[in-house]
N, C-alpha and C positions, 0 to 999 in steps of 0.2 A: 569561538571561531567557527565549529561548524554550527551549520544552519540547514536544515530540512524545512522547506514548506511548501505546502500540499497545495491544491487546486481543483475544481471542477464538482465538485459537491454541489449537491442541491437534495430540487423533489421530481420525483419520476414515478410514473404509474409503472402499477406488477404489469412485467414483461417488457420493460421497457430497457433502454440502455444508458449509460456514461461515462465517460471514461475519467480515470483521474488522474492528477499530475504532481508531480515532487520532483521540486530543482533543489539539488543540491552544493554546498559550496561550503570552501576553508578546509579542506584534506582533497586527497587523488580518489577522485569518485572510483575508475576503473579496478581499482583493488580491490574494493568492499564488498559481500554479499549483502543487500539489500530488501525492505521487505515492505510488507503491508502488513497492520496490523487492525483489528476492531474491536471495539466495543460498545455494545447495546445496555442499555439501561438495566440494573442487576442481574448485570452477566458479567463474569472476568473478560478482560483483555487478550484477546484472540490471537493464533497466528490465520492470517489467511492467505499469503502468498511470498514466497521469498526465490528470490534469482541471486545467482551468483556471479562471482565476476568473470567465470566461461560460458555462463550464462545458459546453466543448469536450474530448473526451476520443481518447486514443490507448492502444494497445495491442499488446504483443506480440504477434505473430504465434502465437505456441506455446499464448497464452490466449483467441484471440477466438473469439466465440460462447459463451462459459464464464462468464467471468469479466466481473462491470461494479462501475467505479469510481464513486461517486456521492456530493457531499458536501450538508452539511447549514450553512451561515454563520452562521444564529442560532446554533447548539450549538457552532461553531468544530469541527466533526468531519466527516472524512472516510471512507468506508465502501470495503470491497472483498469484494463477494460474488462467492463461489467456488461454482461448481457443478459437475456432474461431473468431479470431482477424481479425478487418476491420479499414482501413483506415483513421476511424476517432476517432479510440483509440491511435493513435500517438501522443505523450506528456511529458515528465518529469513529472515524477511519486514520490510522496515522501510518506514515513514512516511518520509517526504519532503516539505523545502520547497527550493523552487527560490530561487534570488537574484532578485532587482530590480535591481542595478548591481553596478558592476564590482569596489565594497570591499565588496557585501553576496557571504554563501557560502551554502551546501549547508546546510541542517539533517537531520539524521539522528534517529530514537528510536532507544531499543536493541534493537528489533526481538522478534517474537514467533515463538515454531517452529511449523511446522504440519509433521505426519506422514502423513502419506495411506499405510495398509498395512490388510492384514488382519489 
């Protein structure tokens, strides 16, 4: 029933911008903290940005000042604008819901690639 999926991936030259998207649907978007997550080819699966439902936000280390999470509750969508992007933010990117209790899990999308090259 729930469903995360992503949006706006591609390729983009270093220093350039994109932003990305995840509509979410089949639970109450507004309660959940929400995230971004990455992974680059042998590299584990990242956090890179996560906002909450007061819409309190954290960040890698490797993305701030860059990158801001920002979500939208009437639309049920959560946003990750990328800006000056460098070649080692290239990765499949996924959406993220957090649990609420200890039988709720992880929801995942299947994520979208982004390329950052010339």
């Amino acid at each position: 029933q729930v469903q995360l999926v992503e949006s706006g991936g591609g390729l983009v030259q270093p220093g350039g911008s994109l932003r990305l998207s995840c509509v979410a649907s089949g639970y109450i978007f507004r309660l959940y903290t929400m995230g971004w997550y990455r992974q680059a080819p042998g590299n584990q699966r990242e956090m890179v940005a996560k906002i909450t439902s007061g819409g309190s936000t954290n960040y890698a280390d490797s993305v701030k000042g860059r990158f801001t999470i920002s979500r939208e509750n009437v639309k049920n969508m959560v946003y990750l604008q990328m800006n000056s992007l460098k070649p080692e933010d290239t990765a499949v990117y996924y959406c993220e819901r957090d649990p609420l209790a200890g039988y709720d899990r992880t929801y995942w999308g299947k994520g979208t690639l982004v390329t950052v090259a010339s």
